[in-house]
N, C-alpha and C positions, 0 to 999 in steps of 0.2 A: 553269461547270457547265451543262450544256446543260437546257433545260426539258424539265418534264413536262408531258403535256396528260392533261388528266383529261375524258371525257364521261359524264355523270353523268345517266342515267336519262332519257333523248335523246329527243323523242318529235315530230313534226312532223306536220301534220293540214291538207292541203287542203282547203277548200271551207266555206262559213259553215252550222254546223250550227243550225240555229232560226233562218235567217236567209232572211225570203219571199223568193221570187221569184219577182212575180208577170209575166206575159204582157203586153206593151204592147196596150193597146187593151182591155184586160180589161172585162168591164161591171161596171159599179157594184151592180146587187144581188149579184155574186161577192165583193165586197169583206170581207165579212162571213166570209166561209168561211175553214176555218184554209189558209194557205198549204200550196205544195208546201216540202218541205225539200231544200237542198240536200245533194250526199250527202257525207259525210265520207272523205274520203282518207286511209288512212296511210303517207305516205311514209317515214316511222320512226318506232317503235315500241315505244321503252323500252328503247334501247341503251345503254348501260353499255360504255363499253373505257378502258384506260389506254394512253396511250403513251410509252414510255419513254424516260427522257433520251440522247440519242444514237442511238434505234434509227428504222429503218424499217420504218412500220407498211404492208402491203398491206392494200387495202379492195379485195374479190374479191365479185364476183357477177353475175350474169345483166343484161339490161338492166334498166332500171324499177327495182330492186331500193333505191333508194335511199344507192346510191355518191356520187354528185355532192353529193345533199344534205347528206348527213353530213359532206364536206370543205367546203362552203361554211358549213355550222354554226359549223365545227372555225376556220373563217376569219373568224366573225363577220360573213360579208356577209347569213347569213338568220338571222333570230330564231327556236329555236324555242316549239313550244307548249307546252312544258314540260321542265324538263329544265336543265341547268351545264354550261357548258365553266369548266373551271378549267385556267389556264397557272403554274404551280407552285403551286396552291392559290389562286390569287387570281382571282376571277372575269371570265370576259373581257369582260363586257358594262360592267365600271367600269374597264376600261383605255382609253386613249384611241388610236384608231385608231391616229395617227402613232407609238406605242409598243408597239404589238402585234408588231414586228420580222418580218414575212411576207413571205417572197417563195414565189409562187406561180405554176407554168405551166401555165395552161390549156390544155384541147383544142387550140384555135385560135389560140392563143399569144398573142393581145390586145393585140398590139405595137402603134404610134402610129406607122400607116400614111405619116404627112407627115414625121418625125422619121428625121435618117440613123440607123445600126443604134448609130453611137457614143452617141448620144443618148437612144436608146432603153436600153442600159446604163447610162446612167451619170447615168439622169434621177433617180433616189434622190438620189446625192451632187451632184450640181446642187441640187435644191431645199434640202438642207442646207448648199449652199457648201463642198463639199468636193470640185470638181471638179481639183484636184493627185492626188488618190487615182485618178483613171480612169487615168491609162495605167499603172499596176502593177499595177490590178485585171485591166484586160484582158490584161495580159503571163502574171501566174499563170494566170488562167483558161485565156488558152491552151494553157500548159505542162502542165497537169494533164488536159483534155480531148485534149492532143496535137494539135491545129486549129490551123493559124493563121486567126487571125480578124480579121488586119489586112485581107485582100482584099475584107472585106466591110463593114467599121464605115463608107465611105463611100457608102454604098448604102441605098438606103430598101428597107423591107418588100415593098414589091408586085414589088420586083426581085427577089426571094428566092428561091431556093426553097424546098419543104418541109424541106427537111433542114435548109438555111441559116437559117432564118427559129425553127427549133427549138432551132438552137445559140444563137441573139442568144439566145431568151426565157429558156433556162438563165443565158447567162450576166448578163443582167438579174436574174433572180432571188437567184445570189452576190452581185451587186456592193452589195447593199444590206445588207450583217450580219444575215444574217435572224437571229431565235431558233427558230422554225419554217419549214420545209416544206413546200408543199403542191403537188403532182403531178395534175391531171386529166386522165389518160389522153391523156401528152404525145406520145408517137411514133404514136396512130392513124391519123393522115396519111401516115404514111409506106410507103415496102413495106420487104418485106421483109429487103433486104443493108441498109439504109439504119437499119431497125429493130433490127439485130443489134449494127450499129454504132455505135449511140448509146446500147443498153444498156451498153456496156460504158464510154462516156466517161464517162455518167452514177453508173456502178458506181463509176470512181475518184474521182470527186467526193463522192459519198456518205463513201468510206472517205476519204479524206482532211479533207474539215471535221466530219463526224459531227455534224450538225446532227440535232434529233427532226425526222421528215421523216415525211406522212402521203402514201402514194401508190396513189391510184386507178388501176383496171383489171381489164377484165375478160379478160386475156390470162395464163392461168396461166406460161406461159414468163418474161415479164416478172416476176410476181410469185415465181415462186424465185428470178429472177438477183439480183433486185435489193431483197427484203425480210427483213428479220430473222424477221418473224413475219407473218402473215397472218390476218386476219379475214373471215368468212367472211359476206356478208347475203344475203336471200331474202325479198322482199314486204317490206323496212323491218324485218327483225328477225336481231338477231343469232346467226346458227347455230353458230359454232365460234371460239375465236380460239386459235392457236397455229404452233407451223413446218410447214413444209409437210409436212418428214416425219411431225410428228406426225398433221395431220390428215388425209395420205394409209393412213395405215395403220392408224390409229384413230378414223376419223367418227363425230362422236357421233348422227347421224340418216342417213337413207336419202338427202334433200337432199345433203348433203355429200359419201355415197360415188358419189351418181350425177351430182357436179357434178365433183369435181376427178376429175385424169386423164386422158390420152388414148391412147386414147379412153379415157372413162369406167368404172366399176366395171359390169360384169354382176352386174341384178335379177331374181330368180324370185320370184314371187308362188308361195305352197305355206301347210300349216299344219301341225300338231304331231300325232303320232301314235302312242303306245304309244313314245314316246322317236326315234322318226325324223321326220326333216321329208318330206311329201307334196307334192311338185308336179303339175304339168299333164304333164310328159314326163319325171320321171326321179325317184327318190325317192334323200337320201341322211342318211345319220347313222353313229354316233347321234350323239346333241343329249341337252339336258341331260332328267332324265325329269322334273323338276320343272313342267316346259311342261305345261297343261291340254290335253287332249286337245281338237282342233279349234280352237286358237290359230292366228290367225292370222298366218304368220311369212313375212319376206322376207329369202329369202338372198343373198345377195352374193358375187362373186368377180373379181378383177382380170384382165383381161386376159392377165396375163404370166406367172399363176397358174395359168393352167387347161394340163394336159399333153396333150399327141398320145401314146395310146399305139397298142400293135400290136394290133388285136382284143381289147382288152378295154378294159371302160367305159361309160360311155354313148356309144350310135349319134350321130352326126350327117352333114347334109350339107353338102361347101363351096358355101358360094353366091359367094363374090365374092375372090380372093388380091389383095393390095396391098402388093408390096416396097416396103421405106425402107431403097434401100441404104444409104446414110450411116451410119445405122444396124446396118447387118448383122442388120436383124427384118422380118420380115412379117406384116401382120396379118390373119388369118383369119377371115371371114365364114361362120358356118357357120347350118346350120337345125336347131334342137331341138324340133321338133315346134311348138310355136307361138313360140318363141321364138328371136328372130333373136339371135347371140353373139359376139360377138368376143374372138378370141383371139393373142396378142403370140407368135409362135415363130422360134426361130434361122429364118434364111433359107436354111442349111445343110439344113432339113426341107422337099424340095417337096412340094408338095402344087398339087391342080388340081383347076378348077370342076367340080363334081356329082363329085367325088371322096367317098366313105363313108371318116369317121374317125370314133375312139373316143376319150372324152373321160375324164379324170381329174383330181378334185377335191380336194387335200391337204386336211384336216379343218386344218393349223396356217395355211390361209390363207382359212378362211370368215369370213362377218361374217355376223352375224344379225340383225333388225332388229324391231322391232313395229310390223306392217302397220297398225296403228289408229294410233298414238300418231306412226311413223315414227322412235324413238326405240332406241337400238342395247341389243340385251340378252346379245350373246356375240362 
């Protein structure tokens, strides 16, 4: 039965709070004086998530946001300042490291630069004396990433390349029966064909052992190919957890609709008014009449939402057209009076710069939001 990992009210705090620190060479009648305090950092902040047996969890957010820390928690390499990781209910801090079953690949894939690539795989079943198990381990592992990885096992790391050197650290991470997972944002070395190409090895690996697997990144394309569900952090706290569909079409704060998506969800800052929303360049409703008049409300609309129609609508002007043929969409940079907008349209529709278009807003694809609170009310 694969494990659960449970983090249980998560909270991690840089810096010694009440702790002097005082100036070398300070003079002695200062000594006396209350100290400066150092300042307190939250690099998380009372996170609560479960991950469930089998699934892949995405850890999704901006930089700084406290992604790395949370997996290294989750790994028991940092202690936090308050707060349980439980791996089926049994606390990870009275398990003993060599039984915590982790394999893990970092950024940089952390390989043992002097050690051929064989070794570096198969250095788990070495220190347990099960080195009879390396060459099946590295034969499935092949077969299932579709590599051969024989051209490489006798070659050290600094001969590698990125790509190569990402394959060993995956297949290092199998070869040792993890119970857990842990991913720190493995392919950001790479470009891009080389990136497409490893999500999807890594996709059949996922599906094939179904190991709980926690995988950091701030690459939303990675985080739908390859997560069951996604969590969403910002400044060390948790914003949203669920599938992508859900929190693309239901953000529960303004954070989240102007984080996922690309581009992003279009924000108007406006406010409540005899049952209409009031902005800076366009007013529309109605809206619920329950809203206090002069509430302050921010509305929301998707890119791929907003329609080109024929002289009627609200005015705008294009400032900038961007085909993705692959795609067969263009994205439209248009000007709404202080508000710069983009919008997703067949490419089938041209359109061209300082071209005047009319814009239209379906009421079943608005999102509302509470400009104070940041929290979603419609």
């Amino acid at each position: 039965m694969p494990t659960t990992v449970t983090l249980k009210h998560i909270t991690k705090i840089y810096g010694n709070r009440g702790t002097a620190m005082r100036s070398q060479g300070a003079a002695a009648s200062a000594e006396d004086s209350p100290p400066p305090q150092e300042e307190a950092i939250y690099a998380l902040d009372d996170v609560t998530l479960t991950v469930r047996p089998g699934e892949t969890l995405g850890i999704l957010g901006p930089s700084g946001c406290g992604k790395t820390t949370l997996l290294r928690i989750a790994a028991g390499l940092e202690v936090p300042t308050s707060g349980q990781v439980l791996y089926d209910n049994e606390d990870l801090q009275y398990i003993p490291p060599s039984e915590r079953g982790i394999g893990m690949v970092f950024q940089n894939y952390a390989l043992y630069p002097h050690l051929p690539s064989i070794d570096n795989i198969g250095f788990f079943l070495r220190l347990h004396k099960r080195e009879a198990e390396i060459p099946a381990r590295v034969r499935e592992i092949s077969e299932l990433m579709r590599i051969d990885l024989k051209p490489l096992l006798s070659r050290k790391p600094p001969t590698l390349s990125g790509g190569e050197r990402q394959r060993i650290a995956i297949a290092r991470c199998l070869a040792r029966d993890p119970r857990l997972f842990l991913f720190d944002e493995p392919f950001s070395n790479l470009d891009a064909k080389l990136r497409t190409s490893a999500r999807v090895e890594l996709k059949r690996l996922l599906q094939r052992y179904r190991v709980t697997s926690i995988y950091v990144t701030h690459d939303q394309t990675e985080a739908i190919a390859l997560c069951d569900r996604i969590a969403v952090l910002n400044r060390g706290q948790l914003m949203q957890v669920g599938t992508f569909a859900h929190l693309y079409e239901t953000p529960r704060n303004v954070f989240v609709a102007g984080f996922l998506g690309k581009p992003p969800m279009n924000l108007f800052d406006g406010y409540a008014e005899d049952g209409m929303w009031i902005g800076k360049a366009f007013n529309w409703g109605p809206i619920r009449r329950d809203f206090a008049n002069g509430m302050r409300i921010v509305l929301g609309i998707r890119p791929e939402h907003i329609r080109l129609d024929n002289q009627e609508g609200i005015p705008a002007t294009v400032t900038l057209v961007e085909p993705l043929y692959s795609d067969r969409v263009q994205l439209i940079h248009v000007q709404l009076g202080p508000h710069a907008v983009t919008i997703r349209a067949p490419l089938e529709h041209p359109v061209a710069r300082g071209q005047q278009v009319w814009l239209s807003i379906p009421p079943e694809q608005v999102h509302l939001f509470d400009q104070v609170t940041g929290q979603r009310i419609g």
